[in-house]
KEKE-3310 file (N, C-alpha, C; in steps of 0.2 Angstrom, whole numbers, plus 5000, padded with zeros to 4 digits):
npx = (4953:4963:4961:4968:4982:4997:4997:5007:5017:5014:5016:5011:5011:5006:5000:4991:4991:4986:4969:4955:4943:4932:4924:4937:4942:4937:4936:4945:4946:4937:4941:4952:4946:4939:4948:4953:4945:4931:4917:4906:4910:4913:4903:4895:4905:4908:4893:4896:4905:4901:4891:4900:4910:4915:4912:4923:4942:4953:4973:4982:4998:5013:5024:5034:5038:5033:5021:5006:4991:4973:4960:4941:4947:4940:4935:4933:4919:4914:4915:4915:4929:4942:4944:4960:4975:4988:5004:5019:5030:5044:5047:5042:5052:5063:5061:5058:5070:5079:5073:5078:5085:5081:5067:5052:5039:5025:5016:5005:4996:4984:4984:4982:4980:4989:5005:5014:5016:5020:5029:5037:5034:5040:5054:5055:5047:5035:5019:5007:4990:4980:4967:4954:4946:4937:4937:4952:4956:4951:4959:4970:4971:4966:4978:4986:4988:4990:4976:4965:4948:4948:4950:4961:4957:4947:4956:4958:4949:4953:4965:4976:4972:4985:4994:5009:5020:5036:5036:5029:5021:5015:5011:5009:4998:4996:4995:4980:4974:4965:4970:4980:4987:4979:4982:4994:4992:4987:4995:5003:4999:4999:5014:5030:5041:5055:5053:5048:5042:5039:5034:5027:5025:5018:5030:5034:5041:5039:5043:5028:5020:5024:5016:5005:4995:4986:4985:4977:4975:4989:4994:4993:4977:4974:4977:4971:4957:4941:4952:4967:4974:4981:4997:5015:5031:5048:5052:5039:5035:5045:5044:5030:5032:5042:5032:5027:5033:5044:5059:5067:5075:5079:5076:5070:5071:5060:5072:5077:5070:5076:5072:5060:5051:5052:5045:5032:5028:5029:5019:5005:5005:5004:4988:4982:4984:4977:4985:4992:4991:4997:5011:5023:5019:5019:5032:5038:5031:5036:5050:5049:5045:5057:5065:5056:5060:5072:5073:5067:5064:5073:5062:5054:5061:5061:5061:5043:5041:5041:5050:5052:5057:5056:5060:5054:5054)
npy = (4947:4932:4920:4910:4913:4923:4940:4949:4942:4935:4921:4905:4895:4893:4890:4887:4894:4899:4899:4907:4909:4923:4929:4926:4936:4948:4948:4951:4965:4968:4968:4977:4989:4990:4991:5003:5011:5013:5007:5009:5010:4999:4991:4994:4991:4978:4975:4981:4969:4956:4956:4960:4951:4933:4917:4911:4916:4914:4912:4912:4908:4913:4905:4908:4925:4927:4934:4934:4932:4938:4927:4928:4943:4954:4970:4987:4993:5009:5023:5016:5012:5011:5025:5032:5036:5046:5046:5054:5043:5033:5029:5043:5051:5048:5047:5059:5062:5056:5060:5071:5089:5096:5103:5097:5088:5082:5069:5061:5048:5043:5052:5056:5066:5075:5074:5070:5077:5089:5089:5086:5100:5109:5106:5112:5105:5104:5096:5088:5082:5065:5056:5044:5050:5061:5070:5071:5075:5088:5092:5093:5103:5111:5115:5121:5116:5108:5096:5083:5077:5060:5047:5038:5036:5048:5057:5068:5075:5086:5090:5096:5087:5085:5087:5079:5069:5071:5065:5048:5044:5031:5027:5015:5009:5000:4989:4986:4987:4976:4973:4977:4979:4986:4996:5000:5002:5014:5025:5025:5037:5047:5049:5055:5052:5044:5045:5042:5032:5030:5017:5011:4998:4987:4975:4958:4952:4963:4970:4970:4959:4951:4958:4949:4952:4958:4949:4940:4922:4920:4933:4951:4958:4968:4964:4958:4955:4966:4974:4972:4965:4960:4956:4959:4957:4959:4955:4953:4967:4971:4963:4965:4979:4980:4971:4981:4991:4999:5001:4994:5003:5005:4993:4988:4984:4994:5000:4991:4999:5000:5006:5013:5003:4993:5001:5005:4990:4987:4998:4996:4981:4985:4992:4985:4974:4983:4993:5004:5016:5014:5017:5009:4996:4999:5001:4991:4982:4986:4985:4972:4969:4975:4961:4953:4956:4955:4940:4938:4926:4928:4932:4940:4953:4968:4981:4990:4993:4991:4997:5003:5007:5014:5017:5024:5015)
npz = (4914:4915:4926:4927:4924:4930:4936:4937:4930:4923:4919:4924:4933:4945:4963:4977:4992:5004:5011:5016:5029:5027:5038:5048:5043:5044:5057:5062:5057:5067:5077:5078:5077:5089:5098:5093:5100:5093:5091:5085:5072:5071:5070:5058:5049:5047:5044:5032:5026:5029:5017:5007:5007:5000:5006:5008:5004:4992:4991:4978:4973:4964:4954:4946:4949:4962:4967:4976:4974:4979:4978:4975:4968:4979:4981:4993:4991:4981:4994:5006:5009:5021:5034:5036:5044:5039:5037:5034:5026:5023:5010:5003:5006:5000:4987:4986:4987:4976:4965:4963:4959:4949:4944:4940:4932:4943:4945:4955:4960:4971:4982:4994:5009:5003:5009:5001:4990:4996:4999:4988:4982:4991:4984:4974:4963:4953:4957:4955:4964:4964:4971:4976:4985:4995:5008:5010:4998:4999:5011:5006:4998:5005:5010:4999:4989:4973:4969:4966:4965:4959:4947:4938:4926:4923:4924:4913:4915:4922:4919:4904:4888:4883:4890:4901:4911:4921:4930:4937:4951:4963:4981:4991:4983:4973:4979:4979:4968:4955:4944:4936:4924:4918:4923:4921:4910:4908:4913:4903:4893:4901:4903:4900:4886:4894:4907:4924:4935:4952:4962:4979:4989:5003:5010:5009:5016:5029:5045:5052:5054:5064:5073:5081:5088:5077:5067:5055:5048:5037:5037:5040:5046:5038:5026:5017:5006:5008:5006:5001:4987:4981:4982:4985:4978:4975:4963:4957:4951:4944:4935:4931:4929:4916:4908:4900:4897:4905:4912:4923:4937:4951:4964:4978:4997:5010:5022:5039:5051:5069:5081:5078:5073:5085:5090:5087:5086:5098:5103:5097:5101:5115:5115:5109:5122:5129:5141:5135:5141:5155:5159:5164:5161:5148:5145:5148:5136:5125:5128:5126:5112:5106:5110:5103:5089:5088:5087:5078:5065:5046:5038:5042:5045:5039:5035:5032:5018:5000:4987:4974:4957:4941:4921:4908:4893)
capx = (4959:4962:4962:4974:4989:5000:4994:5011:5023:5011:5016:5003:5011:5002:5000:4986:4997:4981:4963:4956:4937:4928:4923:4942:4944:4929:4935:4952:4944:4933:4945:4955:4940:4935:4955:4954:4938:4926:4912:4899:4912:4915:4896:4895:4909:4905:4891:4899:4911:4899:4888:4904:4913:4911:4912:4930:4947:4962:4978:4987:5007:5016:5029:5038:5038:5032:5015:5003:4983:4968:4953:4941:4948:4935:4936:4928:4912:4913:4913:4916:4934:4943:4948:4967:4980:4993:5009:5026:5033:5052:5047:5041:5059:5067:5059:5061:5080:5078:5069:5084:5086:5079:5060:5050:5031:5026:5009:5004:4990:4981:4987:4978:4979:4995:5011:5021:5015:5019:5038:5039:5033:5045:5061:5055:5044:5027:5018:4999:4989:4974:4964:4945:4943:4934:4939:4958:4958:4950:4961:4977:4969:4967:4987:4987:4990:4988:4977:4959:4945:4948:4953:4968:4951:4945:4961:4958:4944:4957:4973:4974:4973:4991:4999:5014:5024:5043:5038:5025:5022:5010:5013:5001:4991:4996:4991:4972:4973:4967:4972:4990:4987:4974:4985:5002:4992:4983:4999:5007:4997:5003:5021:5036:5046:5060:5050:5050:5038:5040:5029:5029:5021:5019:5035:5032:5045:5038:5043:5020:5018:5025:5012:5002:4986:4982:4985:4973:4978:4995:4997:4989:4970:4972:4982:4968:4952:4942:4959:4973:4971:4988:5004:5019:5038:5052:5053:5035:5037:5050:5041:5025:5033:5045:5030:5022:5040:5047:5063:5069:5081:5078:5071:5074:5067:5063:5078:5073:5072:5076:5069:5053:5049:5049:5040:5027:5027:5027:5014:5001:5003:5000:4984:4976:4982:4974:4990:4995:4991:5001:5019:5027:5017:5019:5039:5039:5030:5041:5054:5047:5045:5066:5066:5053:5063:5078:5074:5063:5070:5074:5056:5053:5066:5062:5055:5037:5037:5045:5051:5053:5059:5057:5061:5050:5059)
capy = (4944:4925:4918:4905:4919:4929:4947:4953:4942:4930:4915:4900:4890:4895:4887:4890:4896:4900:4898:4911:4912:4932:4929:4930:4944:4951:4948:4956:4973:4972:4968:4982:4993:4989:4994:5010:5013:5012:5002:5011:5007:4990:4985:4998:4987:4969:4972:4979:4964:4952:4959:4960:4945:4926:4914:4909:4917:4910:4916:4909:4912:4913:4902:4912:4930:4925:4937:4930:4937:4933:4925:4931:4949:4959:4977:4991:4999:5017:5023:5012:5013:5014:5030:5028:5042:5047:5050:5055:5038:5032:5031:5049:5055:5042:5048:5064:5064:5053:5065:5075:5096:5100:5105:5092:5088:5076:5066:5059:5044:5041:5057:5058:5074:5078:5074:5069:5083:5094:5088:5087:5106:5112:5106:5115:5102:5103:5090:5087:5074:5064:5053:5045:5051:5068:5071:5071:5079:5094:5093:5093:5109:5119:5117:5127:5110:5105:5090:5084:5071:5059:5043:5037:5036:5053:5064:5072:5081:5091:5093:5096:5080:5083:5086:5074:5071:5067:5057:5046:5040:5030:5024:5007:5011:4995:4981:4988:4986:4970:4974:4982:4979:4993:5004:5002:5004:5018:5028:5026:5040:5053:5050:5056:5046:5044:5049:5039:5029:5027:5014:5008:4994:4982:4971:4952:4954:4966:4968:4971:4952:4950:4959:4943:4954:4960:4945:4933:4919:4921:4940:4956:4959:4973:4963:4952:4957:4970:4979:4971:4960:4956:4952:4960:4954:4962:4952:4954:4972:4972:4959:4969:4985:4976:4969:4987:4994:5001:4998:4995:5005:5003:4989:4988:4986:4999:4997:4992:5006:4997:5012:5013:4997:4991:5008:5002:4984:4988:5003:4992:4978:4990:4995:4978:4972:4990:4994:5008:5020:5013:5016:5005:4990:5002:5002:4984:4979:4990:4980:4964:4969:4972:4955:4949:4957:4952:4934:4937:4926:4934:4934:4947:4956:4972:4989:4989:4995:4989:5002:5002:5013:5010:5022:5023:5015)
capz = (4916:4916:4933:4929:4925:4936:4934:4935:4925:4915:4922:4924:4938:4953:4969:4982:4997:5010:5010:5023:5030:5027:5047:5050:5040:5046:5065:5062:5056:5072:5086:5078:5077:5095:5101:5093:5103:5088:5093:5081:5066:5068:5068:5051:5044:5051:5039:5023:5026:5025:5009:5002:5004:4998:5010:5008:5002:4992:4989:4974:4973:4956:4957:4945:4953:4971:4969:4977:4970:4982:4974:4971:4973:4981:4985:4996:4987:4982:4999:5009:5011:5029:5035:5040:5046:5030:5040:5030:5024:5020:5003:5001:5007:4996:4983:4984:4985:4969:4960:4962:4960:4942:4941:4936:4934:4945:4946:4961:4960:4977:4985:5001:5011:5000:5011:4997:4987:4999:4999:4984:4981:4994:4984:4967:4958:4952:4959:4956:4964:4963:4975:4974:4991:4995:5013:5008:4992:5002:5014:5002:4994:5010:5011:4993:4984:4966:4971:4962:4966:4950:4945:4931:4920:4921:4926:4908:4915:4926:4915:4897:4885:4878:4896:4901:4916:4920:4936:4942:4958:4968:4986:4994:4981:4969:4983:4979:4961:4955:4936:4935:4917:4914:4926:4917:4900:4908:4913:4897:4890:4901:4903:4894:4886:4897:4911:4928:4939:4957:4967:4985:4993:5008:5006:5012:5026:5034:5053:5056:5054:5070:5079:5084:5090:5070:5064:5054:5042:5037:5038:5043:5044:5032:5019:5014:5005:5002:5008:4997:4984:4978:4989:4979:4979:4969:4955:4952:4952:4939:4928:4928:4926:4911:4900:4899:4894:4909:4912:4932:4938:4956:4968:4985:5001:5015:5027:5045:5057:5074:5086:5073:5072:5089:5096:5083:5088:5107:5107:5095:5106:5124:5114:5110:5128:5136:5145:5134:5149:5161:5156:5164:5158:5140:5144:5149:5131:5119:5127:5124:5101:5104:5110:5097:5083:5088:5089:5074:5058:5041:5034:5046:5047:5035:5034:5030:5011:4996:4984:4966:4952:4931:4916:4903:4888)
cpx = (4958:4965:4966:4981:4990:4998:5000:5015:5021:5012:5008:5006:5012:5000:4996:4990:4993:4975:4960:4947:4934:4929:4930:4945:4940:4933:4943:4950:4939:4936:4950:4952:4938:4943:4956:4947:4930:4921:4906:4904:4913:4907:4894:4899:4908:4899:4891:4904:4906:4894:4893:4907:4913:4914:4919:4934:4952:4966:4982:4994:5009:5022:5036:5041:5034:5023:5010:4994:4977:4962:4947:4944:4942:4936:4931:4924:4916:4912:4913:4925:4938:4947:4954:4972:4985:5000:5015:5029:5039:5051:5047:5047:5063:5066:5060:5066:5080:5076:5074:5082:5082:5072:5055:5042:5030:5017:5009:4999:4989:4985:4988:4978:4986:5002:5016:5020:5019:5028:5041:5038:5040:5052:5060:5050:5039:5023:5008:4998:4982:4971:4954:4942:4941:4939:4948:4960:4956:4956:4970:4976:4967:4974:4990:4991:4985:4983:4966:4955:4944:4950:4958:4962:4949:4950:4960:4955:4947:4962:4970:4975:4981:4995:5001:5018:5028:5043:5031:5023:5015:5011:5005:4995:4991:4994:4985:4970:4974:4969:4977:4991:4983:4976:4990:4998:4989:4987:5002:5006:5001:5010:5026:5038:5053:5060:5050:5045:5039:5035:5033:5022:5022:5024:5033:5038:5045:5038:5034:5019:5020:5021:5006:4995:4983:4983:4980:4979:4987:4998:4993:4983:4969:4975:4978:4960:4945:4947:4963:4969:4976:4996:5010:5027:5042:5053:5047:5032:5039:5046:5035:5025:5038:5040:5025:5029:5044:5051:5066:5075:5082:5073:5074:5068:5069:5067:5074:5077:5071:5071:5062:5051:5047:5044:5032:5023:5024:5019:5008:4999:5001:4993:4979:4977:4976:4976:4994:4995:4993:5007:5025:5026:5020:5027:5041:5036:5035:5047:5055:5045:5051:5066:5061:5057:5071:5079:5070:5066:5067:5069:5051:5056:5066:5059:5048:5035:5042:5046:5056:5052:5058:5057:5057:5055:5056)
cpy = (4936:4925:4913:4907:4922:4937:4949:4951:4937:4924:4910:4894:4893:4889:4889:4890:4897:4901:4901:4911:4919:4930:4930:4937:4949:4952:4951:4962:4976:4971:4975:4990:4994:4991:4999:5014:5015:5009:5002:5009:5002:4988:4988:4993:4981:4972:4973:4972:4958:4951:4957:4951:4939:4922:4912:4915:4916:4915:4911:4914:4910:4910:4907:4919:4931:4929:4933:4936:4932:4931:4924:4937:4954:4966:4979:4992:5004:5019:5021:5012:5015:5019:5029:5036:5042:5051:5051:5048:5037:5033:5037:5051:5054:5046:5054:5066:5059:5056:5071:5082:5099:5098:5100:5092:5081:5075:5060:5053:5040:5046:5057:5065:5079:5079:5076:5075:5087:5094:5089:5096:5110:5111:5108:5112:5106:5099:5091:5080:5071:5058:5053:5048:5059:5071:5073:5076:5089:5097:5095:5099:5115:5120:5121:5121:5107:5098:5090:5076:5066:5050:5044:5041:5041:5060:5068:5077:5088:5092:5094:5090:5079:5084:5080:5076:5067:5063:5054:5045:5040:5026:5022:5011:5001:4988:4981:4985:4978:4968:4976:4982:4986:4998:5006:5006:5011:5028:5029:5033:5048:5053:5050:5051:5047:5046:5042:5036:5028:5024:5011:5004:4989:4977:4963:4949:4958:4966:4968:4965:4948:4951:4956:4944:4957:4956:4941:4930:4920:4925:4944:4956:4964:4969:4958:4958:4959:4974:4978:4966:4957:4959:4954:4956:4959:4962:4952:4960:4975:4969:4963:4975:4985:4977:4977:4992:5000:4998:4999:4998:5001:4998:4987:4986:4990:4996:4996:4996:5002:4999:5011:5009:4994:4997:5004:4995:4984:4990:4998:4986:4980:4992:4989:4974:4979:4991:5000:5015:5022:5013:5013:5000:4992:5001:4995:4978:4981:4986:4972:4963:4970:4965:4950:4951:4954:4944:4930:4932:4930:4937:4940:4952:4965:4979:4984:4990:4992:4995:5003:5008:5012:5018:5018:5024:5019)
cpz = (4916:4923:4936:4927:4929:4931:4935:4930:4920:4916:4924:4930:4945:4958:4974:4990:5003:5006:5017:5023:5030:5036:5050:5049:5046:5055:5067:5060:5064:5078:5084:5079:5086:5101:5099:5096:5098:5087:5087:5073:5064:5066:5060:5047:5044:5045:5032:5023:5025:5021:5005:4999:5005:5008:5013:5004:5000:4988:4984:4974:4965:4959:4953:4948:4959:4971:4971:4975:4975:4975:4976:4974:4971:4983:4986:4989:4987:4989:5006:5012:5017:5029:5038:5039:5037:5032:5033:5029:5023:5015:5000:5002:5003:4991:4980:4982:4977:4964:4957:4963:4955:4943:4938:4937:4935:4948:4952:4960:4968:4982:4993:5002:5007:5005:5007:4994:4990:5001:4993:4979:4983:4990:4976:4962:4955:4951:4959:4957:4962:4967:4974:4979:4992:5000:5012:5004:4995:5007:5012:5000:4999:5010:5003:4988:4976:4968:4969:4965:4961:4952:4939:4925:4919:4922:4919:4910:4918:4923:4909:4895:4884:4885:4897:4906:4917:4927:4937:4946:4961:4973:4990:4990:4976:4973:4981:4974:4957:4946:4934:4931:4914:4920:4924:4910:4902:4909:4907:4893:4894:4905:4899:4893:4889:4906:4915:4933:4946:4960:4975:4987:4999:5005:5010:5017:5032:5042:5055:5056:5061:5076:5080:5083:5081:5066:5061:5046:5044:5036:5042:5041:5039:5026:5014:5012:5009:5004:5000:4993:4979:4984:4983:4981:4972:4964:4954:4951:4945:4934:4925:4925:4916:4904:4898:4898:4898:4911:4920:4932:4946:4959:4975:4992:5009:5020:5036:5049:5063:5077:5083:5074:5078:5094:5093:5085:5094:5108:5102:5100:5114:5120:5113:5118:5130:5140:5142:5138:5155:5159:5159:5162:5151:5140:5142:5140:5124:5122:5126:5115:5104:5104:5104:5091:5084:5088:5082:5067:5052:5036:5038:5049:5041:5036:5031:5022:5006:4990:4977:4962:4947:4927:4911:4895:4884)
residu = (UNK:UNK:UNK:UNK:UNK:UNK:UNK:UNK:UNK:UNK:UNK:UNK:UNK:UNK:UNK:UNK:UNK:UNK:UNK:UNK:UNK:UNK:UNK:UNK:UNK:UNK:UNK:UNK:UNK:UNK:UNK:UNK:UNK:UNK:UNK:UNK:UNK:UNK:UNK:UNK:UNK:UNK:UNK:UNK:UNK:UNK:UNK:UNK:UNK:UNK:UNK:UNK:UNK:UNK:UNK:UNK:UNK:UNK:UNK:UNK:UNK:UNK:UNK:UNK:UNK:UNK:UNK:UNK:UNK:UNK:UNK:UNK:UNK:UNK:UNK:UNK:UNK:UNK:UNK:UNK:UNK:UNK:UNK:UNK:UNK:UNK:UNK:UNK:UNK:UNK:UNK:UNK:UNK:UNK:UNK:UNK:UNK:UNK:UNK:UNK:UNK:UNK:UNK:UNK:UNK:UNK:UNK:UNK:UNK:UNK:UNK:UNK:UNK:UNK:UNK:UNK:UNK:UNK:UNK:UNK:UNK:UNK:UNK:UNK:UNK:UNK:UNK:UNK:UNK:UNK:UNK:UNK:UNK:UNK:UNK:UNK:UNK:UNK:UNK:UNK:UNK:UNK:UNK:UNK:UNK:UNK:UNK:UNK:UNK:UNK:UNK:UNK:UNK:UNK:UNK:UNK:UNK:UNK:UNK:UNK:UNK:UNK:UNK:UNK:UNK:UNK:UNK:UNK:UNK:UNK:UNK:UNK:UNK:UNK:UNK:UNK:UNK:UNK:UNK:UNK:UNK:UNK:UNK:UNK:UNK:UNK:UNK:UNK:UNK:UNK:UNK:UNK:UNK:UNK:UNK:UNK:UNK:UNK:UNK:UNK:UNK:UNK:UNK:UNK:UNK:UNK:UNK:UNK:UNK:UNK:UNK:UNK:UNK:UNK:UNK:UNK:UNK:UNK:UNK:UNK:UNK:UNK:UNK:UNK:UNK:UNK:UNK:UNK:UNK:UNK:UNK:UNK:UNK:UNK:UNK:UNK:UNK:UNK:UNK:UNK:UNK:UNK:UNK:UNK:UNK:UNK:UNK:UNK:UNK:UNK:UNK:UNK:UNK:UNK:UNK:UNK:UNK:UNK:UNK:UNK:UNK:UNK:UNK:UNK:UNK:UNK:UNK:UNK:UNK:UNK:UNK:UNK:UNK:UNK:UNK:UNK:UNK:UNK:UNK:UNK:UNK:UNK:UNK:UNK:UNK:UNK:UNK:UNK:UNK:UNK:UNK:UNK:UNK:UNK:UNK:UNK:UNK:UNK:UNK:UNK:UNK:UNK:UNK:UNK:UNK:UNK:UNK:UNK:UNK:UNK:UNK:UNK:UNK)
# end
């Protein structure tokens, strides 16, 4: 990859937008760690975090299509990875109904314990997944799911070579991936032509940037390296999915859920104070995220995911 390109639309007039210390990162993964009562995994992370990453962190922005790509981008190890719940998402419903009525074969990348799978089975598909994760893919497989321990790179060893599928889909899997050049050309091979991609990712309006206590830098402590390692926007979305011959149908972002959003905000916030036990103080905080959303301006104003569609020209 050249360091001085955008990795989604090719562009060369970048802008360094933040410059973050690891020790922050690093102090965002353990006060979060140390709020969901995990004392033995933060000092386990606290020292893959500093193995892994340099001393600093910068995020260049494409001035073209707003991406912002950290430098260097580091990710977890093999392994290493943080365990995180895998709830039903907007986009999975979205999705589905998008998929429409007719029978379709549908590939999953980064499944987990098989949610979507398991939606999209229920309305006639046939939906196979794959995830590098063991615990998951097991867990997807006791629910009597098509669903395999793989990467892009070796999914042949589980399908046939000449297999092809009329949908894609991979949801917060693209923030991870610091290549989306050698995952579009990787997909090429088993999608029909005419066949349909859905991605979803953290959108850069997200209402969680609001919640103050998981904040480093100028987002989330999960949104920076080795978590994330590209910061997406719509048009750079479109541009990458474009120069690898997918044509955008849909781009959008998820709508915000008032109710959602400030339960989410409130009950996060009662949890880093340690007030989520007492429901008045817990009542009194959930109404203080209405009052932070509602006061919030427009770069926080959005559902959490961004949600993108392209046809394979």
């Amino acid at each position: 990859m050249d360091p001085q390109r955008c990795v989604a639309c090719g562009g060369r007039d970048l802008q360094v937008v933040e410059t973050i210390a690891a020790a922050e990162i690093a102090d965002g993964w353990r006060r979060e760690d140390l709020t969901d009562g995990r004392a033995d995994i933060a000092a386990e992370r606290a020292t893959a975090l500093r193995r892994l990453l340099p001393e600093t962190i910068a995020f260049d922005r494409c001035h073209a299509c707003g991406l912002e790509m950290a430098r260097p981008a580091v990710a977890w190890e093999a392994g290493q990875y943080p365990e995180h719940s895998y709830p039903v998402r907007w986009e999975f419903l979205r999705c589905a109904a998008d998929l429409g009525d007719t029978p379709l074969d549908v590939l999953e990348l980064g499944c987990g314990p098989g949610e979507f799978l398991a939606i999209a089975a229920s309305r006639g598909h046939r939906p196979m997944g794959v995830d590098f994760s063991a615990a998951p893919i097991a867990a997807a497989r006791a629910r009597g799911l098509t669903a395999f321990q793989a990467s892009l790179d070796d999914l042949e060893t589980h399908v046939p070579r000449d297999a092809q599928f009329d949908a894609i889909v991979f949801f917060q899997v693209i923030e991870h991936v610091a290549d989306p050049d050698a995952l579009f050309d990787g997909l090429a091979r088993w999608a029909r032509l005419g066949a349909r991609m859905f991605v979803a990712c953290p959108g850069p309006r997200r209402y969680t940037r609001l919640i103050a206590e998981q904040q480093v830098g100028r987002s989330d402590f999960w949104d920076y390296p080795p978590q994330h390692v590209l910061r997406w926007t719509l048009p750079a979305l479109k541009a990458a999915a474009a120069r690898h011959g997918w044509t955008p149908v849909t781009a959008i972002e998820e709508p915000l859920d008032w109710v959602g959003a400030t339960s989410h905000i409130g009950v996060a916030r009662a949890m880093y104070r340690g007030v989520l036990g007492d429901p008045i103080r817990r009542r009194l905080t959930i109404a203080g995220a209405w009052a932070s959303l509602a006061l919030a301006p427009r770069s926080r104003r959005s559902g959490v995911s961004l949600y993108f569609v392209a046809r394979r020209s």
